[in-house]
C-alpha positions in Angstrom: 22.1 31.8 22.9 20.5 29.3 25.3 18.8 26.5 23.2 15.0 26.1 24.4 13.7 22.6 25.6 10.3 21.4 26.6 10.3 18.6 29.3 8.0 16.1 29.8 7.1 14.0 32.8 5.4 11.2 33.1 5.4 7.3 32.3 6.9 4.7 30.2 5.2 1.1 29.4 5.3 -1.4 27.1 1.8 -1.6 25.7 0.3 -4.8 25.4 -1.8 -6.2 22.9 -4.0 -9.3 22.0 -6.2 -10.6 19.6 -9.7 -12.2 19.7 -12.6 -13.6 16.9 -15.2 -12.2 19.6 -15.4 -10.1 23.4 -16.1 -13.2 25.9 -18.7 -12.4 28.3 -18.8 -12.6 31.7 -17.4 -16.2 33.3 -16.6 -17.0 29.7 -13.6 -18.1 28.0 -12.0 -17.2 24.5 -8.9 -17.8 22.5 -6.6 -15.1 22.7 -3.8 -14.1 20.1 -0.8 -12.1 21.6 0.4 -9.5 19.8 4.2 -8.1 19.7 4.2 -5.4 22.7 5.1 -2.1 21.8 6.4 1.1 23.4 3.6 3.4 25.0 2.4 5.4 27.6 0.5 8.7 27.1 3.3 11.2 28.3 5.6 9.2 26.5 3.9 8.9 23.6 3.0 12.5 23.1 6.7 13.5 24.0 7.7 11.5 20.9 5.2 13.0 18.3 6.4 16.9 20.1 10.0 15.8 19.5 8.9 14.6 15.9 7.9 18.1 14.7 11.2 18.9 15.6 10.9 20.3 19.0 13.9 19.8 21.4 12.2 17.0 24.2 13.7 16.2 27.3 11.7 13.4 29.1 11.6 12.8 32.6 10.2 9.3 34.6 11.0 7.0 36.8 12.3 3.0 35.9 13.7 0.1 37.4 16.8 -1.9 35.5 15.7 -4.7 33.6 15.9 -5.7 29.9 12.3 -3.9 29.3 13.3 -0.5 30.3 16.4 -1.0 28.2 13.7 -2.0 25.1 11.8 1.3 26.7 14.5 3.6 26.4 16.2 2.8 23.3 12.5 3.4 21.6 12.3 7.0 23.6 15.8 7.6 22.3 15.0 7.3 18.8 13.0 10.0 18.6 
């Protein structure tokens, strides 16, 4: 019996956050806190919450060597 698969196609980032006490304005400045970047991407993402109900995910994109895809691709791994 074949085992069934859906695959997925799309992107992988690392989502980037930061924090502010208010939304500066235009030609204004404000004090920024970063925030730890996480995994994302909206294929990616939605690949990981199909593959958390237990459904067998293959994913499918396109990335460059570098210590960031290696962060990327452990993350999609886990799931």
């Amino acid at each position: 019996m074949k085992k069934e698969y859906s695959v997925f196609i799309g992107e992988v980032a690392l989502d980037e956050y930061y924090e502010t006490d208010r939304w500066p304005g235009i030609a204004d400045k404000a004090e920024v806190e970063t925030l730890p970047a996480v995994p994302g991407g909206m294929t990616a993402n939605a690949a990981c919450v199909f593959a958390s109900l237990g459904n067998e995910v293959k994913f499918c994109t396109a990335l460059r060597h570098s210590e960031i895809t290696s962060f990327l691709l452990k993350d999609l791994e886990s799931y």
